[in-house]
C-alpha positions in Angstrom: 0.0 0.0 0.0 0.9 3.8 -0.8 0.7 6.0 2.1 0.8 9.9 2.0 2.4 11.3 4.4 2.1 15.3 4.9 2.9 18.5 7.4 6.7 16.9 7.5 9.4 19.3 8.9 11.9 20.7 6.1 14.9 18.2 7.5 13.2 15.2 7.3 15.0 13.5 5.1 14.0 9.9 3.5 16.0 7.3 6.3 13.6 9.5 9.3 10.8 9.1 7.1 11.7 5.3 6.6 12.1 4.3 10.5 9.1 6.5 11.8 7.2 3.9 9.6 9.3 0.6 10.5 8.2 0.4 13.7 4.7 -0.8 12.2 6.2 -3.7 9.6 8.8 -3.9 6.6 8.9 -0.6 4.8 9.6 -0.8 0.5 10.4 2.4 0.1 10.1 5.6 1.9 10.8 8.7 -0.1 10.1 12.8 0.8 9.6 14.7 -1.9 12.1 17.8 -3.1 11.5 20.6 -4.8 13.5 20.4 -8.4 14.2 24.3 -8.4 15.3 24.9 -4.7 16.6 21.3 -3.5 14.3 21.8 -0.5 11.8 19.2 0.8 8.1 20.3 -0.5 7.1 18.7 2.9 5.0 15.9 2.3 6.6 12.0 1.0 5.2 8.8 0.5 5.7 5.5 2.0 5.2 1.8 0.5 4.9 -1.1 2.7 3.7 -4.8 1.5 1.6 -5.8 4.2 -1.7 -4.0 3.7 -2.5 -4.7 7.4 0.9 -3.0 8.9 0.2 0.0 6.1 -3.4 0.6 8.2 -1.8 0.5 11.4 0.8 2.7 10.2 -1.5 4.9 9.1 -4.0 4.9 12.0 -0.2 5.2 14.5 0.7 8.2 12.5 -1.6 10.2 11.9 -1.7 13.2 13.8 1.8 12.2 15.9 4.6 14.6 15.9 7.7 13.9 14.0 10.7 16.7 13.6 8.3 18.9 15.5 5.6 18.7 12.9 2.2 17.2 13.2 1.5 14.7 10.7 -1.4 13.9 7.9 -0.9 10.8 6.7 -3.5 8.4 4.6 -3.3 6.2 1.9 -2.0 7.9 -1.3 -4.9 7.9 -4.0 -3.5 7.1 -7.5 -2.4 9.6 -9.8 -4.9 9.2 -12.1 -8.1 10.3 -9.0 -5.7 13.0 -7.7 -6.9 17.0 -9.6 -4.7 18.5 -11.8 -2.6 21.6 -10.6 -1.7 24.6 -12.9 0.9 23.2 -14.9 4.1 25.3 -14.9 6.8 25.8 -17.5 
């Protein structure tokens, strides 16, 4: 399962992001999301674990829980296909 995972502080980087969400099952990836112009995190990243079951718990143990002094969103990412289109920029 894909989980979203938003509100995270600007120095999280993808190994925090990657335990926080260990200590609910195996973790496939883990990755926060940078801005291409700046090299800055845009502070939100998503994380992929196997086990459907330990991606809920993760999600319901994460939720609103600080991490780097930011409370968290996190849910289960929506395809990109369902998500709305931004202004595209050039």
């Amino acid at each position: 399962m894909n989980i979203y995972v938003g509100n995270l502080a600007w120095a999280t980087d993808d190994d925090e992001l990657r335990s926080a969400f260990e200590a609910f099952g195996e973790v496939s990836s883990a990755k926060v999301i940078m801005d291409r112009e700046t090299g800055r995190s845009r502070g939100f990243g998503f994380v992929e674990m196997p086990d459907d079951n330990a991606a809920k718990q993760a999600i319901e143990g994460m939720n609103d829980k600080d991490l780097g002094g930011r409370t968290l969103r996190v849910n289960e990412a929506r395809p990109r296909d369902d998500r709305p289109r931004g202004p595209r920029r050039f």
